[in-house]
DSSP file (Angstrom, degrees, kcal/mol; ACC not computed):
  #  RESIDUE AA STRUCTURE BP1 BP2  ACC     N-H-->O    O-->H-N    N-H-->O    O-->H-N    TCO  KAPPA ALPHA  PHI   PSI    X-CA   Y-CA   Z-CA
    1    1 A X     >        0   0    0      0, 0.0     4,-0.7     0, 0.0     3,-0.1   0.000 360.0 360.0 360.0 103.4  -15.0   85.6   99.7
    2    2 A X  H >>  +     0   0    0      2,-0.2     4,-4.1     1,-0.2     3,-0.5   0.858 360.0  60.7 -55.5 -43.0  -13.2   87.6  102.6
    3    3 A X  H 3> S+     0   0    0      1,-0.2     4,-1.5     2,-0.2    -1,-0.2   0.927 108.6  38.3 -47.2 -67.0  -13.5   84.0  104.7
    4    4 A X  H 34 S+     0   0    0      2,-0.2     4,-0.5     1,-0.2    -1,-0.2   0.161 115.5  52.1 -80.6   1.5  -11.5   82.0  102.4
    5    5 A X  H <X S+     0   0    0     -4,-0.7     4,-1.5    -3,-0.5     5,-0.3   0.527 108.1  52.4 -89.1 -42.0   -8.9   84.9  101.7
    6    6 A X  H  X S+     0   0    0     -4,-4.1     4,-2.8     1,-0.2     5,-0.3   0.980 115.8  49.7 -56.2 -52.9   -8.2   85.4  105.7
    7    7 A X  H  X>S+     0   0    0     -4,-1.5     4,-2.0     1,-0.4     5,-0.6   0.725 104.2  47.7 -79.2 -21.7   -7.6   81.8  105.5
    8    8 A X  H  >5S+     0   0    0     -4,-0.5     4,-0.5     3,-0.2    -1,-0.4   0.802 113.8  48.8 -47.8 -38.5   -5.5   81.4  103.1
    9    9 A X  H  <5S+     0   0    0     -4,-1.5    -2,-0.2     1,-0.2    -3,-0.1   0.944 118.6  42.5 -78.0 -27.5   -3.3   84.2  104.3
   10   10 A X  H  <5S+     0   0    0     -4,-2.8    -1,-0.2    -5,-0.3    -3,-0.2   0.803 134.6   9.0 -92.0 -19.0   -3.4   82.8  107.7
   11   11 A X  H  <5S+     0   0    0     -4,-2.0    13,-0.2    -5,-0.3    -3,-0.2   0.385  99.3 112.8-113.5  -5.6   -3.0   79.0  107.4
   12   12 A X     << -     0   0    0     -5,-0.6     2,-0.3    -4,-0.5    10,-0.1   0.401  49.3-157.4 -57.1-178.0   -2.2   78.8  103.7
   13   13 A X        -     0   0    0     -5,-0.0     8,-5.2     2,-0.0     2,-0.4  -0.829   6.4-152.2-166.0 146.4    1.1   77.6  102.7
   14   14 A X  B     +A   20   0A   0     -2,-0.3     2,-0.3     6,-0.3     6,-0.2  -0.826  18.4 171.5-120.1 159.9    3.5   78.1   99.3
   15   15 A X    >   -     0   0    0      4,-0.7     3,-1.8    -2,-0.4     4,-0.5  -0.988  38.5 -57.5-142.8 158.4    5.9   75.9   98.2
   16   16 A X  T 3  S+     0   0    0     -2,-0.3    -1,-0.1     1,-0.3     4,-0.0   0.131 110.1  27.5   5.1 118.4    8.0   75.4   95.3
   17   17 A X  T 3  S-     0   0    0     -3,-0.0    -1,-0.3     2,-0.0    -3,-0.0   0.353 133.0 -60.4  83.6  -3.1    6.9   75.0   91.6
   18   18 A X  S <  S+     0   0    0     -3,-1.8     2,-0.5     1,-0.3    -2,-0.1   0.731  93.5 145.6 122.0  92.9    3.5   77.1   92.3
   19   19 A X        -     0   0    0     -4,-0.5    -4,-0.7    -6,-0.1    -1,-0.3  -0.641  26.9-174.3-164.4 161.9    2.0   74.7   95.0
   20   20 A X  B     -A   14   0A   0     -2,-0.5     2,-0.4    -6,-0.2    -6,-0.3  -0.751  22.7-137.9-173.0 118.0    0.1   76.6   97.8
   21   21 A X        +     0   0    0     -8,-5.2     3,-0.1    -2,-0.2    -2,-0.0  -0.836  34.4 162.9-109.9 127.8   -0.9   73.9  100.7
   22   22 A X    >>> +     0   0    0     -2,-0.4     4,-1.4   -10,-0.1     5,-0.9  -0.387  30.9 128.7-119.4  50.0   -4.3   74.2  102.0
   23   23 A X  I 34> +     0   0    0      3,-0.2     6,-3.2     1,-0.2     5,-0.6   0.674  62.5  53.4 -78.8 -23.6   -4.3   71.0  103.4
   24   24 A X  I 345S+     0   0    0    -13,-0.2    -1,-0.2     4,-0.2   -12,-0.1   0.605 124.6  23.9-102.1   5.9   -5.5   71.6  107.1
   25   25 A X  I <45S+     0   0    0     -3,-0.7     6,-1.5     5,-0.1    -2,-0.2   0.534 133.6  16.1-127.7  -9.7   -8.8   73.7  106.0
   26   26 A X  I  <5S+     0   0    0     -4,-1.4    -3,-0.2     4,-0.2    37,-0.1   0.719 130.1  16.6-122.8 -65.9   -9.9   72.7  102.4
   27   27 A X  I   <S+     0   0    0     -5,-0.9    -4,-0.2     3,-0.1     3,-0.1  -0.140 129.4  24.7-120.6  37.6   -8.4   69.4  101.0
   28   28 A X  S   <S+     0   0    0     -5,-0.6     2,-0.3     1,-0.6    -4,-0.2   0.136 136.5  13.2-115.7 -81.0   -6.9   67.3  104.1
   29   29 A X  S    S-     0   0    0     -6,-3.2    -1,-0.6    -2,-0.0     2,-0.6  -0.750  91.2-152.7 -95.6 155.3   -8.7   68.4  107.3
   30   30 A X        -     0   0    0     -2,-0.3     2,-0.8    -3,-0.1    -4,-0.2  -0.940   8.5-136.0-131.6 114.7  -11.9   70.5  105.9
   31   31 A X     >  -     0   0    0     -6,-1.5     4,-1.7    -2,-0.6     5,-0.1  -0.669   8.7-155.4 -88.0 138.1  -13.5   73.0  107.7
   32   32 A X  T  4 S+     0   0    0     -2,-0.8    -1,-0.1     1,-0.2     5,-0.1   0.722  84.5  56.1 -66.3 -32.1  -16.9   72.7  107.5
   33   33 A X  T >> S+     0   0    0      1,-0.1     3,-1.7     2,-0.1     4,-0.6   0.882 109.0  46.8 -82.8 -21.8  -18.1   76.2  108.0
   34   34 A X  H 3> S+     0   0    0      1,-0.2     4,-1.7     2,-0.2    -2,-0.2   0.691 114.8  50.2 -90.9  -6.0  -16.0   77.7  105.3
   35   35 A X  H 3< S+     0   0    0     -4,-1.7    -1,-0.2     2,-0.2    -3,-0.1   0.384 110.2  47.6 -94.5  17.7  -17.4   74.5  102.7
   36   36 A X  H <> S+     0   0    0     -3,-1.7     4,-0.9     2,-0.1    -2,-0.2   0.334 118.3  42.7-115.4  15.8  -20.7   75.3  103.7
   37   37 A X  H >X S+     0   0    0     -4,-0.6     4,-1.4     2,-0.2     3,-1.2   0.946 112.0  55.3 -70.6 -78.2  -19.3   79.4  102.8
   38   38 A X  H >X S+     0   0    0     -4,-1.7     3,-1.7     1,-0.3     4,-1.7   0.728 107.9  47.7  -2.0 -82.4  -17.9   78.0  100.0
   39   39 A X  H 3> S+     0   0    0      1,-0.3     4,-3.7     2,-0.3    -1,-0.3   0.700 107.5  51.5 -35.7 -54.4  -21.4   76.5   98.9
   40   40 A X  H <X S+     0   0    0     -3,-1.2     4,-2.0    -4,-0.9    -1,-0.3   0.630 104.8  59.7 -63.0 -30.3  -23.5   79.4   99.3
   41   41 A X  H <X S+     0   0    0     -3,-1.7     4,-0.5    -4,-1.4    -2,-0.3   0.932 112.9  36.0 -64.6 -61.6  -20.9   81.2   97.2
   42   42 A X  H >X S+     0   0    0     -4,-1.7     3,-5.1     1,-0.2     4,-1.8   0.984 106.8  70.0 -69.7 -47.7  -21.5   78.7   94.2
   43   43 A X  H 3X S+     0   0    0     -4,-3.7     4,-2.0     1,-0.3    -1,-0.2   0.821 107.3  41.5 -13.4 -68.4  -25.3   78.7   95.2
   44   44 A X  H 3< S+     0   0    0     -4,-2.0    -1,-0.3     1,-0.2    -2,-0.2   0.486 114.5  43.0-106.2  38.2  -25.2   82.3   93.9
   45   45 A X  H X< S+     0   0    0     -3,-5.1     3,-0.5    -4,-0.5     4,-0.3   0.639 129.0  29.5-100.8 -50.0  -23.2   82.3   90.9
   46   46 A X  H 3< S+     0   0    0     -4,-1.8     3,-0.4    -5,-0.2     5,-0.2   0.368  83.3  88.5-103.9  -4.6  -25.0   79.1   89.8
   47   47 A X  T 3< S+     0   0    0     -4,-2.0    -1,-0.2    -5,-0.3    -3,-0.1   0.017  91.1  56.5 -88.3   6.2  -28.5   78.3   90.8
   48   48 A X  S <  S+     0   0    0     -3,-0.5    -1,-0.3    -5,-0.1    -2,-0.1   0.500  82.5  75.6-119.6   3.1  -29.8   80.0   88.0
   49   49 A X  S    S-     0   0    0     -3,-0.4    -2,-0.1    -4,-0.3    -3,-0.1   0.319 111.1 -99.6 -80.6  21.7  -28.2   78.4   84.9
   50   50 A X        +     0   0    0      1,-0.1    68,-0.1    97,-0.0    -1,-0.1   0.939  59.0 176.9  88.0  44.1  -30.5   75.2   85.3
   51   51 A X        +     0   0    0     -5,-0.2    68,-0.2     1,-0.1    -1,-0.1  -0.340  16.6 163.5 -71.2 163.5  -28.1   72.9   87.0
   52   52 A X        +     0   0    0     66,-3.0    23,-0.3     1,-0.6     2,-0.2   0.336  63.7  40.7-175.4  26.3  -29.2   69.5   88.1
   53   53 A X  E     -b  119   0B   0     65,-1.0    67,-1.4    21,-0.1    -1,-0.6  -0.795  67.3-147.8-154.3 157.5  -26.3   67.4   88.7
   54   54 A X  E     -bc 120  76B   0     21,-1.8    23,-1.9    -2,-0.2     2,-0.3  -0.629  22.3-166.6-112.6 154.5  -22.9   68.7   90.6
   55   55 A X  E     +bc 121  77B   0     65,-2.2    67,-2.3    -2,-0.3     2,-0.3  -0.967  15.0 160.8-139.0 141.5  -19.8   66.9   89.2
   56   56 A X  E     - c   0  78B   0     21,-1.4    23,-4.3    -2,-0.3     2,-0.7  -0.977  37.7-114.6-140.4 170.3  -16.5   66.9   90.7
   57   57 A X  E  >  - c   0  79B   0     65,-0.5     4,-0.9    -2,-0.3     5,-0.4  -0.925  52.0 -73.7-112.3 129.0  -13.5   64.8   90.4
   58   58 A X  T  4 S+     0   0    0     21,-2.2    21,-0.0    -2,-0.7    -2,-0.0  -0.360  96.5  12.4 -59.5 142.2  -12.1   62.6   93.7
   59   59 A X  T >4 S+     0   0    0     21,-0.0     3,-1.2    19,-0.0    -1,-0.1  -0.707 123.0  20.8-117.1 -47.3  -10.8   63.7   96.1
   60   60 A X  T 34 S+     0   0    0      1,-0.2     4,-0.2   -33,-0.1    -2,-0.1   0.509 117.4  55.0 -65.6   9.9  -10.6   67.6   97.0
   61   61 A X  T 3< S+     0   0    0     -4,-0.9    -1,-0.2    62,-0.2     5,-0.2   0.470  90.6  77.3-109.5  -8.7  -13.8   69.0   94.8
   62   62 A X  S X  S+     0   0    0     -3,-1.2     3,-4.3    -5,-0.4     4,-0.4   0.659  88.6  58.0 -61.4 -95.8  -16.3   66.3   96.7
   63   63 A X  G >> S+     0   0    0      1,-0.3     4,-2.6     2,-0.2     3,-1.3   0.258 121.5  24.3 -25.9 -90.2  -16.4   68.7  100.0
   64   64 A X  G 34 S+     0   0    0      1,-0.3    -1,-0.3    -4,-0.2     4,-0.1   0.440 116.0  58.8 -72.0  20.2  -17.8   71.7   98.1
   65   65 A X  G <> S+     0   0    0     -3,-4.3     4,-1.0    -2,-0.5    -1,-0.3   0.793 115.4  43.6-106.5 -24.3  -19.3   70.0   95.3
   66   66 A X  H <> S+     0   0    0     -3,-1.3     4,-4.3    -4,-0.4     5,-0.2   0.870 115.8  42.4 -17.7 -66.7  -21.4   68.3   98.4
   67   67 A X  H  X S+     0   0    0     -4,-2.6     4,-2.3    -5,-0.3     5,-0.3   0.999 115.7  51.7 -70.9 -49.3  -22.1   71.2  100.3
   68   68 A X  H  > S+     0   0    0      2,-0.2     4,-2.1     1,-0.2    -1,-0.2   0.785 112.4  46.3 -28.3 -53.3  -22.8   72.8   96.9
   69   69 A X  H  <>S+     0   0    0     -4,-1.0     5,-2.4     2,-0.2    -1,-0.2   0.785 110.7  53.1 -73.2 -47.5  -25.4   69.7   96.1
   70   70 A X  H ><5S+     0   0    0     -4,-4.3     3,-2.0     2,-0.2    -2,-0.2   0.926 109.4  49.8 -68.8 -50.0  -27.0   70.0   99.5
   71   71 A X  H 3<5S+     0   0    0     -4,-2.3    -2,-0.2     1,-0.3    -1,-0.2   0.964 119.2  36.4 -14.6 -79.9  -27.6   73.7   98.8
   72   72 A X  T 3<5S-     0   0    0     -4,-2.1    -1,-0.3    -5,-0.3    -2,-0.2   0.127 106.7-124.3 -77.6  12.3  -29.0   73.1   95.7
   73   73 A X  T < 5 +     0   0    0     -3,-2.0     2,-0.2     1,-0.1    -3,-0.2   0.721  65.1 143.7   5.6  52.4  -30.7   70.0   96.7
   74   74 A X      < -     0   0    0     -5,-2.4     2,-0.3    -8,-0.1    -1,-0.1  -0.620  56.3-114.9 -96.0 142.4  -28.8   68.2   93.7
   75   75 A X        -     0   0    0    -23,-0.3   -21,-1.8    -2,-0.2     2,-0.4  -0.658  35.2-148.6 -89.9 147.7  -27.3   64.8   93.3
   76   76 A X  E     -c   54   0B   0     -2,-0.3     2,-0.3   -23,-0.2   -21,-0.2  -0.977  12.8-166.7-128.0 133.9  -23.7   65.1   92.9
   77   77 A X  E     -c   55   0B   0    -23,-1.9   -21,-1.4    -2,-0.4     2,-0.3  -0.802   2.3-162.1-123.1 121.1  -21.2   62.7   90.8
   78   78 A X  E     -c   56   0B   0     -2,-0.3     2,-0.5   -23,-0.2   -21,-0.3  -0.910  23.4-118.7-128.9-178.1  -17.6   62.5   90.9
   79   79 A X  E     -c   57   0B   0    -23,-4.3   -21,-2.2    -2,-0.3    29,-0.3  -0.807  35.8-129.7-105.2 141.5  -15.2   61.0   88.3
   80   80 A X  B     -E  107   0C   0     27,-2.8    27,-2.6    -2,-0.5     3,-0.1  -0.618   0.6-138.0-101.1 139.5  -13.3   58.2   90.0
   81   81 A X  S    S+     0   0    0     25,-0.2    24,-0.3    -2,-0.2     2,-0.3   0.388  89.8  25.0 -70.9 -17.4   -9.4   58.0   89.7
   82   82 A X  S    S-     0   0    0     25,-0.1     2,-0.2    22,-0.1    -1,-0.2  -0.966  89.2-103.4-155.2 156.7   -9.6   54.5   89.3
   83   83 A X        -     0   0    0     -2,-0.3     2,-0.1    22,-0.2    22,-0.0  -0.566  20.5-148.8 -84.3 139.8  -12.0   52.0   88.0
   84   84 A X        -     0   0    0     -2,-0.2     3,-0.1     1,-0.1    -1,-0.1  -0.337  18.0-126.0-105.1-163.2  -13.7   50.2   90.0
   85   85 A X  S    S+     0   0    0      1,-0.2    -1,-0.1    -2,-0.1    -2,-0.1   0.734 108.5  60.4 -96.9  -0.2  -14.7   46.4   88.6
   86   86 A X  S    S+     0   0    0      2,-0.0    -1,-0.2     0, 0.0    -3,-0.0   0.616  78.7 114.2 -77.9 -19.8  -18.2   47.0   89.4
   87   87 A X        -     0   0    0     -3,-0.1     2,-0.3     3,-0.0     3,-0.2  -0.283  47.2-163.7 -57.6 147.2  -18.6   50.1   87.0
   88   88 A X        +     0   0    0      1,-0.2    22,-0.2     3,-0.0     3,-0.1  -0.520  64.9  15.2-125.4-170.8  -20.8   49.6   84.3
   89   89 A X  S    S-     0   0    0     -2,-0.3    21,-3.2    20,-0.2    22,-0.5   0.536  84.0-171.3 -10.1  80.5  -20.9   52.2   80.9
   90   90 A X  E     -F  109   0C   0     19,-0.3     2,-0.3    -3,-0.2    19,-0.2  -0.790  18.9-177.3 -91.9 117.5  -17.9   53.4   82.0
   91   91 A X  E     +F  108   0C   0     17,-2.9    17,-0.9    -2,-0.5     2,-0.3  -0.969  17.8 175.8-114.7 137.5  -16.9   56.3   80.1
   92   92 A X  E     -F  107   0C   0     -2,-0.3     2,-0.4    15,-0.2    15,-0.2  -0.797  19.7-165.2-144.1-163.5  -13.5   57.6   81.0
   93   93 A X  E     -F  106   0C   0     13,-2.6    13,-1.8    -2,-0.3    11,-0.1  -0.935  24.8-110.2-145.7 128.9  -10.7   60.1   80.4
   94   94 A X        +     0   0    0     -2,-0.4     2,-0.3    11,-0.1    11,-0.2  -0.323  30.6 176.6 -76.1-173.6   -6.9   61.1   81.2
   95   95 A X        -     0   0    0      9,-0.1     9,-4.1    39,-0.1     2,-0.1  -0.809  24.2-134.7-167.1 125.1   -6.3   64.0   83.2
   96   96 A X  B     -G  103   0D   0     -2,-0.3     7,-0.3     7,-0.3     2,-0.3  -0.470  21.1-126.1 -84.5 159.5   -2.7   65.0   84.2
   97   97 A X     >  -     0   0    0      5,-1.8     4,-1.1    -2,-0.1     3,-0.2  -0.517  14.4-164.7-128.3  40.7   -2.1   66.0   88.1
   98   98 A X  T  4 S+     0   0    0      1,-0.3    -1,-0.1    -2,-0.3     5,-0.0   0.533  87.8  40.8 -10.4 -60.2   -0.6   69.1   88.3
   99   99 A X  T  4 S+     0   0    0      1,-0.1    -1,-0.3   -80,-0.0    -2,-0.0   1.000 128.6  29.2 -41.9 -76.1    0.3   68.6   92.0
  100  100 A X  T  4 S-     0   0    0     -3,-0.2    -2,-0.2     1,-0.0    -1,-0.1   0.544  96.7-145.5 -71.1  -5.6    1.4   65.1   91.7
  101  101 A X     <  +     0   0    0     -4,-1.1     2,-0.3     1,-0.2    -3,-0.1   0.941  65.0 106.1   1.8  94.4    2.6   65.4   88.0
  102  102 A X  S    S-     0   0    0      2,-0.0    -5,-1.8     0, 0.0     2,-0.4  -0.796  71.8-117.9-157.1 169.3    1.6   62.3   87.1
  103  103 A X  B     -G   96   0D   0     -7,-0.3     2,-0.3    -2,-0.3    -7,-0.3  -0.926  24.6-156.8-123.1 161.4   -1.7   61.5   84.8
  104  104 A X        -     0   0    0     -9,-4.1     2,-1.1    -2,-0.4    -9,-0.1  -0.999  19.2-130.5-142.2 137.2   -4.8   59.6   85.8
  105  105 A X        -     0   0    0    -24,-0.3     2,-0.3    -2,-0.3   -22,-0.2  -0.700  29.5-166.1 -83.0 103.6   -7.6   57.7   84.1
  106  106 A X  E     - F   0  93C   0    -13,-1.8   -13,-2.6    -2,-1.1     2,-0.3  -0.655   7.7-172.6 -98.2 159.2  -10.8   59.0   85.6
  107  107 A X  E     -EF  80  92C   0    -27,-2.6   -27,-2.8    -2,-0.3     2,-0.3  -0.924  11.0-179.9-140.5 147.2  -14.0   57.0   84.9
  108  108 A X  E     - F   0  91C   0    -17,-0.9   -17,-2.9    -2,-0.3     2,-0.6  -0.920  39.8-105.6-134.6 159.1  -17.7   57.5   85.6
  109  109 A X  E >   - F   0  90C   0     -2,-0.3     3,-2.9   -19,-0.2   -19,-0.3  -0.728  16.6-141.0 -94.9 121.1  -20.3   55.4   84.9
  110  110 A X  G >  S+     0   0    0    -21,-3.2     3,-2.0    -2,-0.6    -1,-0.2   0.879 106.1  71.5 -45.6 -50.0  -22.6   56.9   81.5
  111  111 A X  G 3  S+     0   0    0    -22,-0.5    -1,-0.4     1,-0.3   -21,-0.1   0.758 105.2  38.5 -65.5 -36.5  -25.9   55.5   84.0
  112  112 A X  G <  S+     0   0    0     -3,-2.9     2,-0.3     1,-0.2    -1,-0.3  -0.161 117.8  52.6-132.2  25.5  -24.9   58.9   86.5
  113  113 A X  S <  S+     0   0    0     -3,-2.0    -1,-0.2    -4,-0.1     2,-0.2  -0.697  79.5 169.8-169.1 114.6  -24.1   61.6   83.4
  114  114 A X    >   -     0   0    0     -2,-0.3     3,-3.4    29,-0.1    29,-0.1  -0.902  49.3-106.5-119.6 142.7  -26.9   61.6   81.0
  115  115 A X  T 3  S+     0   0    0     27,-0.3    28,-0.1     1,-0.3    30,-0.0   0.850 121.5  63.6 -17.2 -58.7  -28.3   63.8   77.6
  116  116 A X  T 3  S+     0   0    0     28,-0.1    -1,-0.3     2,-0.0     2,-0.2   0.768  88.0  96.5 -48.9 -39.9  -30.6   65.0   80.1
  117  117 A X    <   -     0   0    0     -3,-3.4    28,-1.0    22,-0.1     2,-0.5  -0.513  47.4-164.7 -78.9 154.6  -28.0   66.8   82.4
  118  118 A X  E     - d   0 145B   0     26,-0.2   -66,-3.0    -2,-0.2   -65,-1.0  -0.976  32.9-146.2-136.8 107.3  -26.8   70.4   82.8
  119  119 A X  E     -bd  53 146B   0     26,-1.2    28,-2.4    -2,-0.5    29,-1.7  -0.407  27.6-165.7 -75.7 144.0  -23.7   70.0   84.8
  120  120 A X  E     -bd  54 148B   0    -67,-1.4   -65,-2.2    26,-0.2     2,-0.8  -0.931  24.3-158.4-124.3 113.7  -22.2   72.4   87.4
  121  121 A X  E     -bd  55 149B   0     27,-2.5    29,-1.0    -2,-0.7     2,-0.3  -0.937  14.4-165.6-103.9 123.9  -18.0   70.6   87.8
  122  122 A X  E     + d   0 150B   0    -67,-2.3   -65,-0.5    -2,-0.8     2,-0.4  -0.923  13.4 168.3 -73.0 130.2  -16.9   71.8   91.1
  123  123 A X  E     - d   0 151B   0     27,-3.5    29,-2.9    -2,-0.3    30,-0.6  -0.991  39.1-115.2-152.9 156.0  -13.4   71.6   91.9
  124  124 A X  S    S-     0   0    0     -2,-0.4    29,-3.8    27,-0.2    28,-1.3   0.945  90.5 -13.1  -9.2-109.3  -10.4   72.7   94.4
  125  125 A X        -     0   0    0     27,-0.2     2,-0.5    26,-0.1    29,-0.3  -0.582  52.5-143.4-119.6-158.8   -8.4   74.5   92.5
  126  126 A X        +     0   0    0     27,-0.3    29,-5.7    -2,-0.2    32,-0.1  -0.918  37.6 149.3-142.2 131.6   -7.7   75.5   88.4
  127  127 A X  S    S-     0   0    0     -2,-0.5    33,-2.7    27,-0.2    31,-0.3   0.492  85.4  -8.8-104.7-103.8   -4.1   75.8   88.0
  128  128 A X  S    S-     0   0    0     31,-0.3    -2,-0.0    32,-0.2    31,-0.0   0.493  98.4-119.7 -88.7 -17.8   -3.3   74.8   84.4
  129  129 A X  S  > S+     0   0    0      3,-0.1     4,-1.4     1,-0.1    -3,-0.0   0.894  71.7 130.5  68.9  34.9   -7.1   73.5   83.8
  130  130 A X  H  > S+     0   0    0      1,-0.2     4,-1.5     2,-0.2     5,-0.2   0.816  75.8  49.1 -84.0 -21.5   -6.5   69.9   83.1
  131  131 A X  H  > S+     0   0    0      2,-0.2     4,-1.2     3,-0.1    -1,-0.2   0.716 113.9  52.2 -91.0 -10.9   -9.1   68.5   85.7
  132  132 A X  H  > S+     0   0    0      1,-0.1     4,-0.8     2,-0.1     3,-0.5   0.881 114.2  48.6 -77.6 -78.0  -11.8   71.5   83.7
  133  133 A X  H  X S+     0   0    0     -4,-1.4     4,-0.5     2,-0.3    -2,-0.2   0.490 106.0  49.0 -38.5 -33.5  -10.6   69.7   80.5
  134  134 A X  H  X S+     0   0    0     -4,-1.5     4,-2.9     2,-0.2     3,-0.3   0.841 118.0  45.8 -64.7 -46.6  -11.1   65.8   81.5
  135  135 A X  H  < S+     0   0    0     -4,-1.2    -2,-0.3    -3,-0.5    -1,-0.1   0.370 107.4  57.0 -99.5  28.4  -14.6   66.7   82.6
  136  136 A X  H >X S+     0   0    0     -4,-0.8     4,-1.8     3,-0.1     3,-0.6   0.574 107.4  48.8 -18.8 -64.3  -15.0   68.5   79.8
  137  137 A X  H 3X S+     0   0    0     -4,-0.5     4,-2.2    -3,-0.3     5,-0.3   0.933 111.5  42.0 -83.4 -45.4  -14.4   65.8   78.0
  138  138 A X  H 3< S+     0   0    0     -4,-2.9    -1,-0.3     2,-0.3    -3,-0.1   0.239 105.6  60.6 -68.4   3.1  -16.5   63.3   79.5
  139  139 A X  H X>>S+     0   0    0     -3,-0.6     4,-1.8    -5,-0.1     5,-1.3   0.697 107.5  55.9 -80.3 -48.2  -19.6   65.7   79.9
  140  140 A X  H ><5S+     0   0    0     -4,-1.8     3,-1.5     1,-0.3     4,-0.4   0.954 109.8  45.8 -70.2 -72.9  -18.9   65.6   75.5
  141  141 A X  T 3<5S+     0   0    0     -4,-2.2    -1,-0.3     1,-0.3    -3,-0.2   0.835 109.0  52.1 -33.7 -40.3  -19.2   61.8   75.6
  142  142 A X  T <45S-     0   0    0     -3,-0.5   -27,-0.3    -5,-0.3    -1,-0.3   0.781 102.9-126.2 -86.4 -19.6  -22.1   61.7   77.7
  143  143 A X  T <<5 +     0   0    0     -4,-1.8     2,-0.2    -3,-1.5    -3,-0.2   0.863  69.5 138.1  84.6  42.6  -24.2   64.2   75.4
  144  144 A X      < -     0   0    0     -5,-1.3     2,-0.3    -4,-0.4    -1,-0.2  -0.540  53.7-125.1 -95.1 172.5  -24.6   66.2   79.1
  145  145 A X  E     -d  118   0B   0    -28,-1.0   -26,-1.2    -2,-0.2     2,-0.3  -0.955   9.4-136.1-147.1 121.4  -24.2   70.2   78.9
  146  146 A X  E     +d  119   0B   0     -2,-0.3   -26,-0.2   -28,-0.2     3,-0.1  -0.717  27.3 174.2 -92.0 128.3  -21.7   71.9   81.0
  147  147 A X  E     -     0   0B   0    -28,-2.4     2,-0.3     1,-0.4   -27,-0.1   0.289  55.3  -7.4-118.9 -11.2  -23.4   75.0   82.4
  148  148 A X  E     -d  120   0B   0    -29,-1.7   -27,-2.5     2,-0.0    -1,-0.4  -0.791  47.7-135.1-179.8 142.7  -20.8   76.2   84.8
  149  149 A X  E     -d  121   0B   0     -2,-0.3   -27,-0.2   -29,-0.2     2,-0.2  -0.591  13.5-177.0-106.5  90.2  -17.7   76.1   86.6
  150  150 A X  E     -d  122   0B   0    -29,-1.0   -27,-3.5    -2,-0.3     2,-0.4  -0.347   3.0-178.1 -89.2 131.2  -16.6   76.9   90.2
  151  151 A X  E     -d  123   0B   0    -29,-0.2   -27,-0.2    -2,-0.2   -26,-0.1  -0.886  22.9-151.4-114.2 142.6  -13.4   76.7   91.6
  152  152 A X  S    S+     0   0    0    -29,-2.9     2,-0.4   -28,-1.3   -27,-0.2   0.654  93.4  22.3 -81.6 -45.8  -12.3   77.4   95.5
  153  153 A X        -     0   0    0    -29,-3.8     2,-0.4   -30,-0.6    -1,-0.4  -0.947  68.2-166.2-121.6 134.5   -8.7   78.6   94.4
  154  154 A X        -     0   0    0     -2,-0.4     2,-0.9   -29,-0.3   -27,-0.2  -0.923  17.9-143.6-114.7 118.2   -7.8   80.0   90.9
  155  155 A X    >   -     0   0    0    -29,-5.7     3,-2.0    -2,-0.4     5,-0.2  -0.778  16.2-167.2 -97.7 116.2   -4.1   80.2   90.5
  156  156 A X  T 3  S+     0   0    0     -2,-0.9    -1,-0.2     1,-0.3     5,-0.1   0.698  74.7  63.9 -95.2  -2.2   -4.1   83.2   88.5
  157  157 A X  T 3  S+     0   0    0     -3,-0.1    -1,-0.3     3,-0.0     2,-0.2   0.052  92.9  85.8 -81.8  19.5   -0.5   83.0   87.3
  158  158 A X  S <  S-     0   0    0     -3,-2.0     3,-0.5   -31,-0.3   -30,-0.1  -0.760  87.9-115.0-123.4-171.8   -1.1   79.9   85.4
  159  159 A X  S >  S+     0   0    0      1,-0.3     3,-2.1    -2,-0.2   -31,-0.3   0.453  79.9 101.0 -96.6   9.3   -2.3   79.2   82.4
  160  160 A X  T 3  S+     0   0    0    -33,-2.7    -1,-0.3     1,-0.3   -32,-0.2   0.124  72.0  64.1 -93.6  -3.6   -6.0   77.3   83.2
  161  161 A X  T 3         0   0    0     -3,-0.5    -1,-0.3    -5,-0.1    -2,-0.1   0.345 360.0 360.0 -72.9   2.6   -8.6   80.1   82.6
  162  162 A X    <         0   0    0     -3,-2.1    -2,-0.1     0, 0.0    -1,-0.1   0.718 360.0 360.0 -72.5 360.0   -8.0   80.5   79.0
């Protein structure tokens, strides 16, 4: 995607330890014409493997797992970073932070991941592939079927496509 490579090169930032801050177009302030680029991009990788619910994890993969959902006219679900006390069949999972290096118990409620879906996880980026690997694991609980996965940024000098 020629959009999201100018903009990386032109607003992008690196830092230390592998970090690359896209904070003022994808996951702080968000431009809206390159998530609804973004969208149209998974639209055609994914719109024919028989999706019908978008998944992400809060906070940076809701904007293109949205615009993505709106596309596809698809409900889209993400797995919450903390539980809230209202959740009900909460099934949930750790998930280590790569950024923050920290881990988090993400939670969704079994009632919004069902037998019945084939899930499309949106996300950010995949670095090391721990946030692919929670919802991974919590599609396995829910007897759902993972049918694909789209990333905006793949860091390809770690280790999270194997």
């Amino acid at each position: 995607m020629e959009l999201l490579k100018k903009r990386i090169a032109e607003d992008g930032s690196c830092y230390p330890g592998g970090i690359l801050k896209v904070d003022s177009f994808i996951n702080h302030q968000m431009d809206p014409v390159l998530m609804k680029s973004i969208g149209v991009e998974f639209v055609k990788r994914f719109a024919s493997t028989g999706v019908n619910k978008i998944m992400t994890i809060e906070a940076s993969g809701i904007a293109p797992a949205i615009m993505t959902g709106y596309l596809l006219d698809l409900p889209v679900v993400f797995a919450k970073k903390k539980s809230p006390r209202t959740i009900k069949n909460a099934i949930s999972t750790t998930v280590h932070s790569f950024t923050k290096d920290r881990e988090y118990e993400v939670v969704i409620s079994a009632d919004f991941l069902t037998p019945e879906d084939k899930v499309l996880f949106i996300d950010d980026f995949l670095a090391y592939g721990n946030a692919a690997l929670g919802i991974l694991d919590l599609i396995r609980q829910s007897g759902a079927t993972l049918v694909g996965m789209g990333f905006i940024i793949e860091k390809i000098l770690s280790e999270g496509k194997r």
